[in-house]
mmCIF file as gemmi writes it, N, C-alpha and C atoms, coordinates in Angstrom:
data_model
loop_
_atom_site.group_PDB
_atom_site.id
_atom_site.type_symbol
_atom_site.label_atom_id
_atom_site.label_alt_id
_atom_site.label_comp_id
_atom_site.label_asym_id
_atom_site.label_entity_id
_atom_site.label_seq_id
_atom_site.pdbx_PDB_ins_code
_atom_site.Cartn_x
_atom_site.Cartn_y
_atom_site.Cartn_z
_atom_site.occupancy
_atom_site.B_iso_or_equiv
_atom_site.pdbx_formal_charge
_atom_site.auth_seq_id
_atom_site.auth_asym_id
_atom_site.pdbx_PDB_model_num
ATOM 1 N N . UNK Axp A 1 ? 10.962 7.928 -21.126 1 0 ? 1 A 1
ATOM 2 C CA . UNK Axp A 1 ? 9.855 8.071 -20.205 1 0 ? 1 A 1
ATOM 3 C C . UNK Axp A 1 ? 10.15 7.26 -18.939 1 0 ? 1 A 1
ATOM 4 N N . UNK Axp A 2 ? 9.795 8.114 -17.938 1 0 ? 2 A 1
ATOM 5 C CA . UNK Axp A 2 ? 10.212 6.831 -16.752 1 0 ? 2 A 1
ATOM 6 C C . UNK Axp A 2 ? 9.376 5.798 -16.56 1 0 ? 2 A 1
ATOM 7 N N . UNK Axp A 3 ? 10.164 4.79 -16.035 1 0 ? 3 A 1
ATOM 8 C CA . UNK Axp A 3 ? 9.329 3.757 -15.534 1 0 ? 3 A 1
ATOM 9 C C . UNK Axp A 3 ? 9.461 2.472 -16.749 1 0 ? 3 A 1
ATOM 10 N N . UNK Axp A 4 ? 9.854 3.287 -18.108 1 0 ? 4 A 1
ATOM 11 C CA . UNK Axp A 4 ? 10.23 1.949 -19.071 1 0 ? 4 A 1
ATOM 12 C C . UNK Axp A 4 ? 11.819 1.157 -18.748 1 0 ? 4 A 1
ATOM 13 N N . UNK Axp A 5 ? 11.708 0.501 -19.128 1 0 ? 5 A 1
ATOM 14 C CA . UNK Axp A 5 ? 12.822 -0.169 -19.01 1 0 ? 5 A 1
ATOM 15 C C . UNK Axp A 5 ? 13.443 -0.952 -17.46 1 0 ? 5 A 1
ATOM 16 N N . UNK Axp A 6 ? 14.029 -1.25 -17.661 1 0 ? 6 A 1
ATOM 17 C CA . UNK Axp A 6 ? 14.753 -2.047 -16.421 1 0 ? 6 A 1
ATOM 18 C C . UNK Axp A 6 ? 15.077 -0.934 -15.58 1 0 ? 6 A 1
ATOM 19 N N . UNK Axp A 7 ? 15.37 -1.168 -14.484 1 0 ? 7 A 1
ATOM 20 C CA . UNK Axp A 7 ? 16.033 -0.348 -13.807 1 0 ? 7 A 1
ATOM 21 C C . UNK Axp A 7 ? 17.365 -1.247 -13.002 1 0 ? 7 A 1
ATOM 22 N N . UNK Axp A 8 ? 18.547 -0.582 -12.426 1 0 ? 8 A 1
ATOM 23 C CA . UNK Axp A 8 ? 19.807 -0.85 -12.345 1 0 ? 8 A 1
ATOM 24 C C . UNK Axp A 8 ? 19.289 -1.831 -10.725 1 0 ? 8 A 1
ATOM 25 N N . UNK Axp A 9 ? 20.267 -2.976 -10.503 1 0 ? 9 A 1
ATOM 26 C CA . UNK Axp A 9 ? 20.23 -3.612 -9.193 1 0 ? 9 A 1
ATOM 27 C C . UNK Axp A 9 ? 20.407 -2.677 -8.229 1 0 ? 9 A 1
ATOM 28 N N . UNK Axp A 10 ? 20.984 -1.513 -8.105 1 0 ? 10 A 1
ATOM 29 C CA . UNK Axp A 10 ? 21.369 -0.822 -6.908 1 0 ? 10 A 1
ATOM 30 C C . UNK Axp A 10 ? 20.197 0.224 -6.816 1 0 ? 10 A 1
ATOM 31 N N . UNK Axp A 11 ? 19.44 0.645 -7.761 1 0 ? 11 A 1
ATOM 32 C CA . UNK Axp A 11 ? 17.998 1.107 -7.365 1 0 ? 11 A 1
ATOM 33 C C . UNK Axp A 11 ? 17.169 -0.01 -6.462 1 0 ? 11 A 1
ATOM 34 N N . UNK Axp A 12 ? 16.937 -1.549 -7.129 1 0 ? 12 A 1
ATOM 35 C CA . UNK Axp A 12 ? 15.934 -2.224 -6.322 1 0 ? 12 A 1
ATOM 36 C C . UNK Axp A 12 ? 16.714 -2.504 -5.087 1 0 ? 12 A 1
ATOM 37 N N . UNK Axp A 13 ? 18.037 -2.057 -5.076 1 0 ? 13 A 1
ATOM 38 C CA . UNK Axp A 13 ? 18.914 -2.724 -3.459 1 0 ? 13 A 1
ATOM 39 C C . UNK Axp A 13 ? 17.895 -1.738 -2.232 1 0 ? 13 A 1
ATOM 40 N N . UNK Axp A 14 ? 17.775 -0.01 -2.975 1 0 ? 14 A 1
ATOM 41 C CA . UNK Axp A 14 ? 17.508 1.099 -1.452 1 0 ? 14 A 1
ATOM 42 C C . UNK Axp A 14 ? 15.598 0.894 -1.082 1 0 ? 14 A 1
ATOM 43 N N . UNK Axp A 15 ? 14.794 -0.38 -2.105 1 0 ? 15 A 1
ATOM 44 C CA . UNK Axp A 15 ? 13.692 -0.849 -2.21 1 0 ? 15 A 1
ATOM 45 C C . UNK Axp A 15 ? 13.514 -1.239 -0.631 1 0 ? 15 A 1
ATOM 46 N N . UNK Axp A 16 ? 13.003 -0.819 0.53 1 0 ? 16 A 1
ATOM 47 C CA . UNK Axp A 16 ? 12.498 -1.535 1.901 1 0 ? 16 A 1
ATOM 48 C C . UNK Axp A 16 ? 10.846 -2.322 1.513 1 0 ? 16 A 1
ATOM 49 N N . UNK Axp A 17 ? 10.816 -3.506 1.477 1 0 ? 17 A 1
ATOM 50 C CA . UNK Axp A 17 ? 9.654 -4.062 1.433 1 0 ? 17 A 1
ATOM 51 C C . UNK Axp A 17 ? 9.334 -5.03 2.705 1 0 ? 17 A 1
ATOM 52 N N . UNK Axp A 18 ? 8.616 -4.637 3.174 1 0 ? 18 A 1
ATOM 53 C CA . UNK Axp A 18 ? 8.032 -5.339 4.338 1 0 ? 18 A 1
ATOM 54 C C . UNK Axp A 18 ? 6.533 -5.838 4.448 1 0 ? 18 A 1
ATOM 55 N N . UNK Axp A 19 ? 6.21 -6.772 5.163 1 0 ? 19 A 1
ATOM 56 C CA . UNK Axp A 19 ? 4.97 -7.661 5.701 1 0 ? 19 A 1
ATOM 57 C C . UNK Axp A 19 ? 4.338 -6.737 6.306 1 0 ? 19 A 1
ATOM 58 N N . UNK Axp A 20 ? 2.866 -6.265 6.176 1 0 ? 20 A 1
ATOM 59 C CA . UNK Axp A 20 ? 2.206 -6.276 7.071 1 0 ? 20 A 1
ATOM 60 C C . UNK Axp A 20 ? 0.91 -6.137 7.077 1 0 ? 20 A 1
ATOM 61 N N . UNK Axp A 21 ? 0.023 -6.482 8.298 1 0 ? 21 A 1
ATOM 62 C CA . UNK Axp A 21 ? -1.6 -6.922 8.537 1 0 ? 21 A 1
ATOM 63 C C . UNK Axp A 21 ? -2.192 -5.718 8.472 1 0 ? 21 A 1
ATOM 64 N N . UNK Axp A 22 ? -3.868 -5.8 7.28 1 0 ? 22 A 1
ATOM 65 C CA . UNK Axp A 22 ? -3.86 -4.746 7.544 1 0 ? 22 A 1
ATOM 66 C C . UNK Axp A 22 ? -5.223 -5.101 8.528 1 0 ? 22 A 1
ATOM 67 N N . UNK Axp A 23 ? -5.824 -3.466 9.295 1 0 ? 23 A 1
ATOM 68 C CA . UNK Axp A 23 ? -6.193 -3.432 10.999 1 0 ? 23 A 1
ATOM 69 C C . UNK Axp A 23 ? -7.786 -2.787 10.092 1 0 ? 23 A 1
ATOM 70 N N . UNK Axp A 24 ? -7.84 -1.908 9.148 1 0 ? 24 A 1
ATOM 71 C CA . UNK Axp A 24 ? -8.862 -1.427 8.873 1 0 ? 24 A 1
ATOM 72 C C . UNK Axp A 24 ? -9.123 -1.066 7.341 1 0 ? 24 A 1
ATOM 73 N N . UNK Axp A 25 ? -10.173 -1.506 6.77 1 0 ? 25 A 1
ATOM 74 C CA . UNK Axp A 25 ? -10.501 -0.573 5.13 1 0 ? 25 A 1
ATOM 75 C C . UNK Axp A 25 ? -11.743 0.18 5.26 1 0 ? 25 A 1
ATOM 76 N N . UNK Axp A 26 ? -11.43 1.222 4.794 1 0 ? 26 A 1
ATOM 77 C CA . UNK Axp A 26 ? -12.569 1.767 4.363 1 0 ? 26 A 1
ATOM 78 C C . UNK Axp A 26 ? -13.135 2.546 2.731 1 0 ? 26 A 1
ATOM 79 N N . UNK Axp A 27 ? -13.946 2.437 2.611 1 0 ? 27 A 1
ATOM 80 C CA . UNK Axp A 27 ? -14.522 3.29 1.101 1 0 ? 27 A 1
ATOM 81 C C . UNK Axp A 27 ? -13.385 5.227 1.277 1 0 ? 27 A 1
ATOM 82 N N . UNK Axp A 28 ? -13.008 5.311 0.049 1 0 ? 28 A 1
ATOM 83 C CA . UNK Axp A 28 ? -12.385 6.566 0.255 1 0 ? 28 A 1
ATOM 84 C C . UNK Axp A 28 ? -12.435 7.351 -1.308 1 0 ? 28 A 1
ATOM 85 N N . UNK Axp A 29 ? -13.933 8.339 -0.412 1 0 ? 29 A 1
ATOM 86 C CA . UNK Axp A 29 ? -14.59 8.948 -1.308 1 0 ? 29 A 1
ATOM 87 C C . UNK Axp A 29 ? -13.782 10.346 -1.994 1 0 ? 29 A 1
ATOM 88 N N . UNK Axp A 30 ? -12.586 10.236 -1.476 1 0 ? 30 A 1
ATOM 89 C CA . UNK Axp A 30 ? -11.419 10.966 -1.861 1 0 ? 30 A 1
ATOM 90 C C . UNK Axp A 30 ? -11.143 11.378 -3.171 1 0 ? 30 A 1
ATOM 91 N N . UNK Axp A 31 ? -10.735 9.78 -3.048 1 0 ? 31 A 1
ATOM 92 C CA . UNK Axp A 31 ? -9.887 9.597 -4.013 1 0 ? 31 A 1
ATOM 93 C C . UNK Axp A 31 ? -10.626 9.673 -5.326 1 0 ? 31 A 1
ATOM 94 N N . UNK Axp A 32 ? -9.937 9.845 -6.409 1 0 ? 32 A 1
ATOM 95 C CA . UNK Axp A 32 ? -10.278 10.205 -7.494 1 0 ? 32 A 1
ATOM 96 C C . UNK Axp A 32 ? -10.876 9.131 -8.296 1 0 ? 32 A 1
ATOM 97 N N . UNK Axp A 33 ? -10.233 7.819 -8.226 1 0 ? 33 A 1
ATOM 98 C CA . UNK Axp A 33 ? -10.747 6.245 -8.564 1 0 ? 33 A 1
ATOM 99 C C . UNK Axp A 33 ? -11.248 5.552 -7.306 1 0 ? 33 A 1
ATOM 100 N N . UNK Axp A 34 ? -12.006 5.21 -7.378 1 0 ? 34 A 1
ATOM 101 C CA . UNK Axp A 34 ? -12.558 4.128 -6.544 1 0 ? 34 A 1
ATOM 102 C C . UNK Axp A 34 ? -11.449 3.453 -5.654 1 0 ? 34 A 1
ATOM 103 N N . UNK Axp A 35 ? -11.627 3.69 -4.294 1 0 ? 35 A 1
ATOM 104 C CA . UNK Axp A 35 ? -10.368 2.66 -3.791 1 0 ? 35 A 1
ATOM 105 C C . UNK Axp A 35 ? -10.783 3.055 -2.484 1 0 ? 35 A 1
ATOM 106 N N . UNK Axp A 36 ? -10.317 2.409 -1.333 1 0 ? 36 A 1
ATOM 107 C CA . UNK Axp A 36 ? -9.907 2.022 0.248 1 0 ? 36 A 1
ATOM 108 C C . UNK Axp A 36 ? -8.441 2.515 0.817 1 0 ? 36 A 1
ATOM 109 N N . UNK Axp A 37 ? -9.231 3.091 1.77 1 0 ? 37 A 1
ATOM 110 C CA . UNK Axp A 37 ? -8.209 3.586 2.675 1 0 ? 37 A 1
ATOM 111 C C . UNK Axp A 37 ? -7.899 2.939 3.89 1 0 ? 37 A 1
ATOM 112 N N . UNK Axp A 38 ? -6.664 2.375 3.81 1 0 ? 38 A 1
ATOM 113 C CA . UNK Axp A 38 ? -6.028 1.134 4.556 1 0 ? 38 A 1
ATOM 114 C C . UNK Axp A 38 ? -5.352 1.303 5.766 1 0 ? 38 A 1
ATOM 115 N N . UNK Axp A 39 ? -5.565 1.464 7.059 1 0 ? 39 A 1
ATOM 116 C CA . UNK Axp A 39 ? -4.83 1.198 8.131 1 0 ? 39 A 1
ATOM 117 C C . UNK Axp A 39 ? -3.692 0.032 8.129 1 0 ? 39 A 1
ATOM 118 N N . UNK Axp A 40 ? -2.693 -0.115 8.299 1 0 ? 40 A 1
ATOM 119 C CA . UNK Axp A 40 ? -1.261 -1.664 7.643 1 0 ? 40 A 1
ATOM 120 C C . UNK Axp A 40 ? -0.869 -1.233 9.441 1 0 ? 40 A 1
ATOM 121 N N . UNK Axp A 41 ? -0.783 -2.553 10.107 1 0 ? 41 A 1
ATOM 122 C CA . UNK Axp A 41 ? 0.329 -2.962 10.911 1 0 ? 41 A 1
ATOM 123 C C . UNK Axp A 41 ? 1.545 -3.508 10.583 1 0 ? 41 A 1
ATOM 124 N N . UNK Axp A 42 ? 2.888 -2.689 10.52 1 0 ? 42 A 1
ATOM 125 C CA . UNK Axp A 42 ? 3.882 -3.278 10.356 1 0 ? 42 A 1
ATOM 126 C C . UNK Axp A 42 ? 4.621 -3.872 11.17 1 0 ? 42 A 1
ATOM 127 N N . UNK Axp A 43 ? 3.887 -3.918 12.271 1 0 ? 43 A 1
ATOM 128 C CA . UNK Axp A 43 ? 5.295 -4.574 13.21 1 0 ? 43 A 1
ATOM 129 C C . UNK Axp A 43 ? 5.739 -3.593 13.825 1 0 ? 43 A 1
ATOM 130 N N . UNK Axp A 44 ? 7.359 -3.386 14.271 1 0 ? 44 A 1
ATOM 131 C CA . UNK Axp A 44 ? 8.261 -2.848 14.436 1 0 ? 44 A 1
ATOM 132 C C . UNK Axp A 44 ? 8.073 -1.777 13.989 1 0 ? 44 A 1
ATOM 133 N N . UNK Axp A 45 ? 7.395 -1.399 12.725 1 0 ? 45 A 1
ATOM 134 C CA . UNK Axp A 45 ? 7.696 -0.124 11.785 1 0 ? 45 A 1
ATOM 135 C C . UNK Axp A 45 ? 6.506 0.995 12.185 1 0 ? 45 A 1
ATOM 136 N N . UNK Axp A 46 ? 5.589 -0.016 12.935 1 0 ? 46 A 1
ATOM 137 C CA . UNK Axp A 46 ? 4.177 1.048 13.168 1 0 ? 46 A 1
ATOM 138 C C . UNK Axp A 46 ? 3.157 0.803 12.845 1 0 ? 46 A 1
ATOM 139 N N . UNK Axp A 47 ? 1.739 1.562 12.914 1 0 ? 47 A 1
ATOM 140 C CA . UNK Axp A 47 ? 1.085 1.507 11.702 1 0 ? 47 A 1
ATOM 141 C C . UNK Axp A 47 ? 0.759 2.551 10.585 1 0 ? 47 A 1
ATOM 142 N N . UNK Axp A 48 ? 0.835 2.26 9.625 1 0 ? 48 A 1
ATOM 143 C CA . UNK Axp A 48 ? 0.671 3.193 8.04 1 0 ? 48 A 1
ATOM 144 C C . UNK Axp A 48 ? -0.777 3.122 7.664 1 0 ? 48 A 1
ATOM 145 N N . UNK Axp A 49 ? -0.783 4.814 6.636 1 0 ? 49 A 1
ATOM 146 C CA . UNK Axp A 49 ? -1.973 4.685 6.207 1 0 ? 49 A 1
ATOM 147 C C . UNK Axp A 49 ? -1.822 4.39 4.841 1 0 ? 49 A 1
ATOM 148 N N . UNK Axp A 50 ? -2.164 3.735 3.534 1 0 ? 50 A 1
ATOM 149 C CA . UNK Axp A 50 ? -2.332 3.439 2.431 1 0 ? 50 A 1
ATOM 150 C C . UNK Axp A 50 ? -3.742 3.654 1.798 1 0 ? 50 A 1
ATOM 151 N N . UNK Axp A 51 ? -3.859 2.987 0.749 1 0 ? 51 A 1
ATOM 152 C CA . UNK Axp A 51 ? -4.664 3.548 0.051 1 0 ? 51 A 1
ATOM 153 C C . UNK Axp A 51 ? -4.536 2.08 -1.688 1 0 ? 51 A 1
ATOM 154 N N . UNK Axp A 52 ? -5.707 1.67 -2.07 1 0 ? 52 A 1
ATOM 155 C CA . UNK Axp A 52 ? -5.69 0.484 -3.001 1 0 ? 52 A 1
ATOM 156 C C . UNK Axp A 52 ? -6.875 0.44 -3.574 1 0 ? 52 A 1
ATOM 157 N N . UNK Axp A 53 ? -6.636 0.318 -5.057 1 0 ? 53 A 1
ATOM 158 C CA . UNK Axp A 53 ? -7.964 0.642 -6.096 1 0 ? 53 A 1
ATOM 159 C C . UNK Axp A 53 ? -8.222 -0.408 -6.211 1 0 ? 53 A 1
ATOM 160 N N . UNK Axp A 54 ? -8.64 -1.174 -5.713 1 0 ? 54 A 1
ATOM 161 C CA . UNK Axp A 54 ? -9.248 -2.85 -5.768 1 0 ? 54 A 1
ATOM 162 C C . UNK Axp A 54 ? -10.668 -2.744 -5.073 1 0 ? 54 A 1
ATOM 163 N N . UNK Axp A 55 ? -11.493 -2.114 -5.418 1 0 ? 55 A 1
ATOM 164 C CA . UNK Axp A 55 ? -12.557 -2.063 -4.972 1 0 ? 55 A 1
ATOM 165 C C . UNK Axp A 55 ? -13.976 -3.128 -6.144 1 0 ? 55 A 1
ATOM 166 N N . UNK Axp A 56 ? -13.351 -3.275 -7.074 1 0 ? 56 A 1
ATOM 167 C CA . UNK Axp A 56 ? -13.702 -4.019 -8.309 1 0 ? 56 A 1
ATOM 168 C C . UNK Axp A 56 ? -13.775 -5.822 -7.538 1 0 ? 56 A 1
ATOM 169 N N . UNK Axp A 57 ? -12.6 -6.13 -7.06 1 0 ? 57 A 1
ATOM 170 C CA . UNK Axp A 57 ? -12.364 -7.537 -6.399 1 0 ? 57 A 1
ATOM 171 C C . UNK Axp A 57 ? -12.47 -7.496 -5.03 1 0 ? 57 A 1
ATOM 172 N N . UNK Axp A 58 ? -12.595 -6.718 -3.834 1 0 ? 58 A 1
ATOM 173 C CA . UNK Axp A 58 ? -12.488 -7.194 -2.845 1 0 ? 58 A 1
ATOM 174 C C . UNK Axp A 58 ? -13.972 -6.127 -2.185 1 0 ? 58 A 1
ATOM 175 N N . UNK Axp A 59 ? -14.237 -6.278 -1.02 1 0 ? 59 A 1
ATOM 176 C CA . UNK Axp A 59 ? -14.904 -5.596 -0.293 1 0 ? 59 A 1
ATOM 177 C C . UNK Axp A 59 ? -14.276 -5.162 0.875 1 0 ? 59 A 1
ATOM 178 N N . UNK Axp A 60 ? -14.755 -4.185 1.356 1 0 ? 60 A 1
ATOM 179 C CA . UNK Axp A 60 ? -13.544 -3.819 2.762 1 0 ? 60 A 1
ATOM 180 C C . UNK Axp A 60 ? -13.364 -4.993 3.905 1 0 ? 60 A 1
ATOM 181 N N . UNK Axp A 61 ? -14.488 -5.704 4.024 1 0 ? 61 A 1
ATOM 182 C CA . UNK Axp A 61 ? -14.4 -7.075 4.95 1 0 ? 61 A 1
ATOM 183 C C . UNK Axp A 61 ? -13.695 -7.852 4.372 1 0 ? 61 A 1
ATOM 184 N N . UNK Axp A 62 ? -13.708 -7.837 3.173 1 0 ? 62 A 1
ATOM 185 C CA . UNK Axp A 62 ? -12.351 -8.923 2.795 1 0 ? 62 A 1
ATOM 186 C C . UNK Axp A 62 ? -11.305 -8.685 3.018 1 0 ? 62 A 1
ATOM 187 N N . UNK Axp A 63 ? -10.993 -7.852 3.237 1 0 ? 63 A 1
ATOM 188 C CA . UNK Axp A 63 ? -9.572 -7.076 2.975 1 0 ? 63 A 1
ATOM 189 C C . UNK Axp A 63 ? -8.896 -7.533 4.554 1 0 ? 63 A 1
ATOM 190 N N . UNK Axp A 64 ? -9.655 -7.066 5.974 1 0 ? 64 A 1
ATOM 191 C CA . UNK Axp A 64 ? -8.991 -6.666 7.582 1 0 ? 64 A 1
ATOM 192 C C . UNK Axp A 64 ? -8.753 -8.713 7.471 1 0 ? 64 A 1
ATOM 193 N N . UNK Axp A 65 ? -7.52 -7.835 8.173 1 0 ? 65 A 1
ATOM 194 C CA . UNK Axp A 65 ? -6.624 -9.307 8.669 1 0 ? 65 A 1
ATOM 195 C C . UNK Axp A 65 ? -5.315 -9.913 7.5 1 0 ? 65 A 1
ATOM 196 N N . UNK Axp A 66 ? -5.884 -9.451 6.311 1 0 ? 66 A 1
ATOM 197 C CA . UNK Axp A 66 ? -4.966 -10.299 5.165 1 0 ? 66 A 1
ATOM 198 C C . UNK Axp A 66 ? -3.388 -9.234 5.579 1 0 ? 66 A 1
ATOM 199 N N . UNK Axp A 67 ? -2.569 -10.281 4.997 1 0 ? 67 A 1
ATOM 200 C CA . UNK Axp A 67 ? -1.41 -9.465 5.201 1 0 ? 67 A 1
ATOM 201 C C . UNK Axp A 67 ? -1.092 -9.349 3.711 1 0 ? 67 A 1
ATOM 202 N N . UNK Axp A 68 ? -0.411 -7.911 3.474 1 0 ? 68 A 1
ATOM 203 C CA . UNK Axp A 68 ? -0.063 -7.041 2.191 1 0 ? 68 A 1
ATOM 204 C C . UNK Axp A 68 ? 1.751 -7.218 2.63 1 0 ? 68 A 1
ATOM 205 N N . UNK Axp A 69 ? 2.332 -7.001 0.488 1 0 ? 69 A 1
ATOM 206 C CA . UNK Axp A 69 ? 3.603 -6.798 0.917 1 0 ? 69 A 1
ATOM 207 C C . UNK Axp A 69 ? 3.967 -5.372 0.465 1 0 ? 69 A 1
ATOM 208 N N . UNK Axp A 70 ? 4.323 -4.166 1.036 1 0 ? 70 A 1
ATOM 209 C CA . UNK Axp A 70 ? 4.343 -2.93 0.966 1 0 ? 70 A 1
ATOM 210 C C . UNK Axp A 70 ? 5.744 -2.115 0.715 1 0 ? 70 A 1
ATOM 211 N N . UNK Axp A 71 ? 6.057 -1.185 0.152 1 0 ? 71 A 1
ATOM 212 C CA . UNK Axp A 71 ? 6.996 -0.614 0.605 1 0 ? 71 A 1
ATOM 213 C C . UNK Axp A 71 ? 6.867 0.532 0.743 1 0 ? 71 A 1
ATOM 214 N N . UNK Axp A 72 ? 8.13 0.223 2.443 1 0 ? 72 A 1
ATOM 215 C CA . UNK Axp A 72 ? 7.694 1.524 3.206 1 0 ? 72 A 1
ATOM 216 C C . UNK Axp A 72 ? 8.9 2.228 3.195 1 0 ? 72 A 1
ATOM 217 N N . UNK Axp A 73 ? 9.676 2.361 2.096 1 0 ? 73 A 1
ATOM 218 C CA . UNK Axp A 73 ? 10.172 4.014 2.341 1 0 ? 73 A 1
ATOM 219 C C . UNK Axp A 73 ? 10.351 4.836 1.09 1 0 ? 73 A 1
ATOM 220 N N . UNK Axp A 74 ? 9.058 4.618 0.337 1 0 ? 74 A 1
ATOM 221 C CA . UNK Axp A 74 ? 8.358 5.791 -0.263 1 0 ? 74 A 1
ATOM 222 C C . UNK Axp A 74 ? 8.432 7.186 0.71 1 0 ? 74 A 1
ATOM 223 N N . UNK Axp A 75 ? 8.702 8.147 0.07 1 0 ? 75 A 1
ATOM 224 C CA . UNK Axp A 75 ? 8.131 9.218 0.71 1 0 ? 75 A 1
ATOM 225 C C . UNK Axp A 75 ? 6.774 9.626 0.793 1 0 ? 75 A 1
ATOM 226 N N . UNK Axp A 76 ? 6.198 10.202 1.815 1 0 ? 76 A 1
ATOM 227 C CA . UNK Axp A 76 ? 4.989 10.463 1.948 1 0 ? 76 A 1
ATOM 228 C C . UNK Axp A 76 ? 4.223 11.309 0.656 1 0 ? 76 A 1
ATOM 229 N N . UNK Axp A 77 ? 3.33 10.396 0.226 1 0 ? 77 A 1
ATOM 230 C CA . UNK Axp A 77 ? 2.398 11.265 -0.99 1 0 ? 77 A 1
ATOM 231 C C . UNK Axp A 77 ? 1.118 11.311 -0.751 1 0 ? 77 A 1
ATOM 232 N N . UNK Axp A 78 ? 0.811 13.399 -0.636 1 0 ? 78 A 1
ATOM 233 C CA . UNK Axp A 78 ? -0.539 13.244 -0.512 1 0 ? 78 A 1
ATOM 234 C C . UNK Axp A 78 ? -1.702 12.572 -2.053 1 0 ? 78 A 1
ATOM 235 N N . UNK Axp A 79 ? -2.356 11.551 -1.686 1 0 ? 79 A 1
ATOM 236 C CA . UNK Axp A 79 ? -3.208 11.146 -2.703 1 0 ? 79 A 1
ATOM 237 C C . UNK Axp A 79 ? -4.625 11.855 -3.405 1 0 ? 79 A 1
């Protein structure tokens, strides 16, 4: 099944993880679980839209300003 086991160093090598602030949350009545839809400033890289089921611990005002560690070269998945 995927996802058990270790995976090889040269999989986590093509891993891009980067810093960045996020600018906006909102409630995202979308989604299928409870979660926020995240505006992320990366810097250099732009800004991204995300998406985080932590609606249990945080409120969307908690969330603008904190910086997240992300990775950004997932391919795009519609949620």
């Amino acid at each position: 099944m995927p996802g058990e086991g270790p995976i090889r160093w040269a999989d986590f090598e093509n891993v891009r993880l980067h810093v960045g602030t996020i600018l906006t949350a909102e409630p995202f009545p979308e989604a299928v679980k409870p979660a926020y839809k995240l505006l992320i400033n990366f810097g250099s890289l732009g800004v991204r839209t995300s998406s985080a089921q932590i609606t249990e611990r945080y409120g969307p005002q908690d969330l603008v300003g904190r910086q997240v560690l992300a990775v950004v070269n997932f391919p795009p998945k519609k949620i």
